[in-house]
N, C-alpha and C positions, 0 to 999 in steps of 0.2 A: 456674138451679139453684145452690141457697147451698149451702155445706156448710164448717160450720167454718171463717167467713170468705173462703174462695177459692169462685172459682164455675169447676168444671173444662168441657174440654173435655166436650160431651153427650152424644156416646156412652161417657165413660165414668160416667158416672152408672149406667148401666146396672147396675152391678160393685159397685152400694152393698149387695145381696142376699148376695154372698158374701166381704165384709169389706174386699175390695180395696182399696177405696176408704170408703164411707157404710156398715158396718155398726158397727155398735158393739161391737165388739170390732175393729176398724181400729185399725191402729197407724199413728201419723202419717208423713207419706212422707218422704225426706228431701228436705234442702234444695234440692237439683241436682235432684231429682223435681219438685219445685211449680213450682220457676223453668221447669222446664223445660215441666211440663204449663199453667204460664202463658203464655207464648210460645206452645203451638200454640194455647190456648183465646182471647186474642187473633186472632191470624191467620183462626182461623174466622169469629168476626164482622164483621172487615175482608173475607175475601171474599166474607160475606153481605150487604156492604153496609150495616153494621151498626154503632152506634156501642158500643163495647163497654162494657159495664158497670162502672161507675167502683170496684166492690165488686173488680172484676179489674185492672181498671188501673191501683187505686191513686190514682184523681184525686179521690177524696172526702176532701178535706183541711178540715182545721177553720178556723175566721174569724181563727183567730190574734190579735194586738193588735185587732184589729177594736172586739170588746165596750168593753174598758176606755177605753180612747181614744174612742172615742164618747160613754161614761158622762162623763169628765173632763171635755170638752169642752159636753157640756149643762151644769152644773157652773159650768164659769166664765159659758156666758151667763147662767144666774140670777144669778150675783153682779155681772156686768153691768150684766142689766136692773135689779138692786135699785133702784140713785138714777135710773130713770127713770118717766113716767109718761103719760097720755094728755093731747092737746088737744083739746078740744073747743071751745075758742072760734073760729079759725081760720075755722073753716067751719059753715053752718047745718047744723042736720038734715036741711034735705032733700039736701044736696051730699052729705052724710054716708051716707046711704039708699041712694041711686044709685050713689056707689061702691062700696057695700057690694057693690050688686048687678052691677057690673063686676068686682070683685074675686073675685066665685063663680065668674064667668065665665072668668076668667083661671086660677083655679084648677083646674076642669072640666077645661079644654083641657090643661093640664100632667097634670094626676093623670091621668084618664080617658083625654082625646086619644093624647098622647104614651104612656102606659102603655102605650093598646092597641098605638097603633101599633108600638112597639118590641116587643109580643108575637107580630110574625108568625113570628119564626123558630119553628121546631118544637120547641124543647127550651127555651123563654128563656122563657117567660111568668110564670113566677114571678120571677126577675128583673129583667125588664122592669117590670111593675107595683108588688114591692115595692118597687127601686129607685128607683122616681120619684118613690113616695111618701117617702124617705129624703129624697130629694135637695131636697122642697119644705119637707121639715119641718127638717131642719140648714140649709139655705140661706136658709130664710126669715130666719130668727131672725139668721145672720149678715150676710146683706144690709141688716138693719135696724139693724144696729148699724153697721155698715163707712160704709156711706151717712149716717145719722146723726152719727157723728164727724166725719168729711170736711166736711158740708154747714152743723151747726150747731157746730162746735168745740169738745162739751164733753162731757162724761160724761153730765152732768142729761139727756139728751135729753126731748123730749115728742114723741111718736106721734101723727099722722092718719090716718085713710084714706089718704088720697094717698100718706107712706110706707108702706103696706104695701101700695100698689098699683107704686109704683117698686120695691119690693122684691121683686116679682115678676117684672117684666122682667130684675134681677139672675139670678135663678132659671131664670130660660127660660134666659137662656145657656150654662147648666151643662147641662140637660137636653136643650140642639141637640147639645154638644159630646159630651156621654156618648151620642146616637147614633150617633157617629163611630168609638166605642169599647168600642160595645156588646159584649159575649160575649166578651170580651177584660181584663177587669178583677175583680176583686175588691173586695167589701166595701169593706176600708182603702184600696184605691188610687179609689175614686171618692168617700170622704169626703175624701180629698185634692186630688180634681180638684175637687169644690166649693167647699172653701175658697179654695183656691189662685184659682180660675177669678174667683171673686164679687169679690176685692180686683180681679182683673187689669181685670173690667168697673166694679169703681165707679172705680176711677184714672183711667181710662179717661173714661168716661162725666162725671163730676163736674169735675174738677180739667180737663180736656183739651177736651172736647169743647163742656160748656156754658159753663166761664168762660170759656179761651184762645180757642178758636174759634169759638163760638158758631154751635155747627154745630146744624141743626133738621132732624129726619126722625121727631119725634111717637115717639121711644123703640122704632122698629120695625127700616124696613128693612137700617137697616146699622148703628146703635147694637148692638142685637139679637141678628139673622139671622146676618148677613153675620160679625157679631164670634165668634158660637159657632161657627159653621161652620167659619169659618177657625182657630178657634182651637184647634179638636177636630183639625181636619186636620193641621197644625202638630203637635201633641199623639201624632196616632198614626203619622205618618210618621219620626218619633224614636224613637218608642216602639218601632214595629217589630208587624210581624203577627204572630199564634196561630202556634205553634212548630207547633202537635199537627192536621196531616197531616187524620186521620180526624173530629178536629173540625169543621175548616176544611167537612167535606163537609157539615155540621149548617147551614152558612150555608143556610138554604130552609125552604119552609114545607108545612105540610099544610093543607087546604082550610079546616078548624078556625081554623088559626092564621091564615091568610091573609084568614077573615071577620074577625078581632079587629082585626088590623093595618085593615083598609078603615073598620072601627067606629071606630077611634081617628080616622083621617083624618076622617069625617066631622062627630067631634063637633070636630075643629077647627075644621074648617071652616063650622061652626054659631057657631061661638065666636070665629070671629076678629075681626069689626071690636071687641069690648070688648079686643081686646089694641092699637087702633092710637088707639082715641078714652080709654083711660084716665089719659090724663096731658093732655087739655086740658079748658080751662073747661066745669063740668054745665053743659048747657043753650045755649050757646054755637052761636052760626052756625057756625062753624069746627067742631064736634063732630056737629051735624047735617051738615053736609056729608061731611067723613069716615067717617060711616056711609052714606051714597049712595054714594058712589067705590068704596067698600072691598068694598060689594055688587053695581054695578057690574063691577070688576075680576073679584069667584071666578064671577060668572056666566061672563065671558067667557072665561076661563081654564079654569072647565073644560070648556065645548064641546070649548076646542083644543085640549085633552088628550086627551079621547076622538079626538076626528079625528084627532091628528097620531099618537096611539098605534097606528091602527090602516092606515094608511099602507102602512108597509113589508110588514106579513105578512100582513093583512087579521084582523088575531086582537085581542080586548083582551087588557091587562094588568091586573093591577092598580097599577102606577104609574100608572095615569090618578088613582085618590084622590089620591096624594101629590102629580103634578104639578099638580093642579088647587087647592092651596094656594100656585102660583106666584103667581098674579095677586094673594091678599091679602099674599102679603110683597113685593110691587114697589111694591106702591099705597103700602103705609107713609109715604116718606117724604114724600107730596103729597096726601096724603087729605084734609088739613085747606083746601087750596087751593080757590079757584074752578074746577076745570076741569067741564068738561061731561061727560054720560054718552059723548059719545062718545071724548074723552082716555083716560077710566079704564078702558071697555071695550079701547082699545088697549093701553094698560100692562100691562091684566092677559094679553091674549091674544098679545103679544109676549114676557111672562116666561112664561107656560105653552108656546110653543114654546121658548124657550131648556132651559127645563127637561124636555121628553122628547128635544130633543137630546143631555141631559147625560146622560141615562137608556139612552141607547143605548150608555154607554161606548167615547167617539170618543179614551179616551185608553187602553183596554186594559180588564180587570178589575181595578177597584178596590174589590174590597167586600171582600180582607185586608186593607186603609188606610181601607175608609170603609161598615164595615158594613149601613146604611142607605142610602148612597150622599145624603148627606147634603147634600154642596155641589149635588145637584142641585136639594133640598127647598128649603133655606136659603139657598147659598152663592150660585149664582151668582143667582140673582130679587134677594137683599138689594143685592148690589153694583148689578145693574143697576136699580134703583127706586133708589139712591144716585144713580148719571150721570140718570137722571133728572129729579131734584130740581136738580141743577147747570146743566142747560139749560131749566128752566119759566123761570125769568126771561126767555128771549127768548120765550115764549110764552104764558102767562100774562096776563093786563093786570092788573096792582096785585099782583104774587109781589110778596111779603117778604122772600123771601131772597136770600141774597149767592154767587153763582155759584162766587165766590173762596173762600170761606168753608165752601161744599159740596161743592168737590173736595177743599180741605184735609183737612176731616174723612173723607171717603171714603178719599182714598189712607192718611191717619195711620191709620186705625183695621185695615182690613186690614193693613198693615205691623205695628203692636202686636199685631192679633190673634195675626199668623204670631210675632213673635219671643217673646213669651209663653206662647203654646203649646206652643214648641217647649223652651223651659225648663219647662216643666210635665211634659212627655210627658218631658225626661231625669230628672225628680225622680220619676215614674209607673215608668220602667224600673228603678231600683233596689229599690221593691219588688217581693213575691216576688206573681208574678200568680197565676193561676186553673191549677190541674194540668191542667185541660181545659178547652178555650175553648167556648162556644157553650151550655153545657147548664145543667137549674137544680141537675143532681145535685151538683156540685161543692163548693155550699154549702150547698143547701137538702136538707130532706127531700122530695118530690115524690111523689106516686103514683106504682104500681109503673106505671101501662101507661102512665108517660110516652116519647114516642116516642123510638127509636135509632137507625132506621134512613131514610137521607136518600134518596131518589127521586134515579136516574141524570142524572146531566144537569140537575137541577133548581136546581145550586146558582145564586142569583142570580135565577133565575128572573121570580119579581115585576119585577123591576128591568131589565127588558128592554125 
């Protein structure tokens, strides 16, 4: 019930027939009246279980710098991209073709995947999907520049496929980490986790990984996974959980939102081997194999999600979706290897049990630190398909890689991830966040019958 911007307590609505209140000839109440009839009309909805109406609570606040700052910022990449231009000699048409068609793919899972996924919560769906869709369209553009300076040292740059399919994987890292931070951000502070995030992974990835150490996991498991995960976690454990109590109860889903969030998982998991095989040779033994192992692993992974999920209460989840994308982020970083269907089946069915372990929350409730419960999805499968890659050598006949060389990068990249994230998350905390966490009123306009009220018990719920 609106009335002259306040929305009072309901029964007094009643009182609009004889002026008291909503007649037109009402005289406005005074100030220690509103405050005061605000305070009880809150309170009502808190014990309706109810999220109270932001038109009441005062958390429908405007984008602030958001607009202009965005506007500036596309602004400078045109003037950017001016002295740059495309390559086409590099590579034939047909390489050209094929990545194209890896590069939808990759895109799909980001836009669509991840979208839906981050829409289970009950009031975030508009968030969830315009947001990712922000986050591919500012990040792309800046990954391709960030990486381009770094790689070819010059302004002029010239564009392939190939970078705008490595600028994609830039991208994913942003979109692991703003899982992490989901309902808890605003506009401006997740255009700054992008920016901020894309440098931290191309420094990272370019200058560190592939010249110094010359570390190889095919741009997935722990380049990736492991670097967003940790990065977002880092990020939000500085930053600090949703202040706002009755929000925090919004963490949960309705049957609605809990089909989107399962819809996202599965177009990832449709989508994933074009995220492990996009950065090696079209056509390529190594590329054909990586797509066996990769399919291999989510087979196996997800039986043993389903089984292991229902285990302890005899009930599903729906974390069986998200755990059963353990097996395609462990495979990462050995897909491209000789191993047999029965290696990759084990990879994947040893990181989907790790993963509805994590899911059990063996370290308390972390979904005020870790929204999506993210280190379960990403964080720990990337690490462990990292240790992975570091012992094929004794098992493998003819690995390439250097054992020494795969723990270096394993342990550097989680340690950079945490100490970059967690300067991230204090430069996150001094702007001004979201007046109410979890919901899409705060910034967006949303239909009226978007939901308010969170099912007892439910928060978390999925993630059990």
């Amino acid at each position: 019930f609106r009335f002259n911007g306040i929305v009072p307590f309901p029964a007094a609505c009643k009182k609009g027939a004889d002026g008291a209140m909503g007649g037109s000839n009402a005289k406005a109440p005074a100030k220690s009246n509103a405050a005061e009839m605000q305070k009880v009309s809150n309170d009502h909805y808190i014990e309706q279980g109810q999220h109270p109406p932001l038109s009441l609570t005062r958390g429908r606040v405007k984008t602030g710098a958001f607009g202009p700052v965005a506007m500036v910022i596309q602004v400078l990449f045109i003037v950017a991209f001016w002295p740059t231009d495309y390559d086409f000699v590099s590579s034939s048409v047909f390489d050209e073709t094929v990545m194209y068609s890896f590069l939808g793919s990759i895109l799909t899972l980001l836009l669509a995947g991840m979208g839906f996924l981050y829409a289970y919560l009950r009031s975030y769906g508009l968030s969830a999907v315009g947001m990712a869709l922000f986050q591919v369209a500012l990040g792309l553009q800046w990954a391709l520049l960030v990486q381009g300076w770094m790689r070819q040292s010059t302004i002029e740059l010239a564009f392939t496929f190939k970078d705008f399919s490595q600028a994609t994987m830039a991208v994913f890292t942003s979109v692991i980490s703003f899982g992490v931070l989901a309902g808890k951000l605003s506009p401006l502070q997740t255009l700054v986790l992008v920016m901020g995030e894309i440098v931290c992974y191309a420094g990272n990835k370019v200058w560190l990984l592939d010249h110094v150490l010359a570390f190889k996991d095919n741009s997935s498991s722990v380049t990736v996974c492991a670097f967003g995960a940790y990065f977002g976690l880092a990020a939000s454990l500085v930053y600090g959980p949703a202040k706002d109590q009755v929000a925090s109860a919004m963490v949960s889903g309705t049957y609605v939102s809990e089909l989107f969030g399962f819809l996202g998982a599965l177009i990832m998991w449709i989508n994933w081997p074009s995220v492990i095989i996009s950065e090696l040779e079209t056509g390529s033994a190594a590329q054909r194999m990586a797509i066996m192992n990769t399919i291999f692993a989510l087979l196996s992974s997800t039986v043993i999600a389903f089984a292991a999920t229902t285990m302890p209460t005899q009930r599903l989840y729906t974390s069986v979706a998200l755990a059963s994308l353990a097996g395609g982020v462990a495979i990462g970083a050995t897909a491209n290897l000789q191993l047999r269907p029965g290696w990759a089946a084990l990879i994947g069915a040893v990181a989907a049990g790790l993963s509805c372990y994590c899911f059990k929350a063996p370290f308390g409730n972390t979904i005020p630190f870790d929204t999506f419960n993210i280190n379960a999805i990403f964080g720990v499968p990337g690490l462990f398909g990292g240790f992975v890659s570091v012992i094929a050598p004794m098992f493998v006949p003819g690995c390439p890689l250097d054992w020494t060389k795969q723990l270096g990068g394993v342990l550097w990249t989680f340690v950079f991830a945490v100490i970059s994230g967690a300067v991230t998350g204090f430069v996150l905390g001094r702007l001004q966040p979201p007046a109410v966490a979890y919901t899409d009123e705060c910034y967006w306009e949303p239909a009226d019958d978007i939901p308010r009220k969170a099912n007892p018990g439910s928060v978390g719920a999925a993630f059990e």
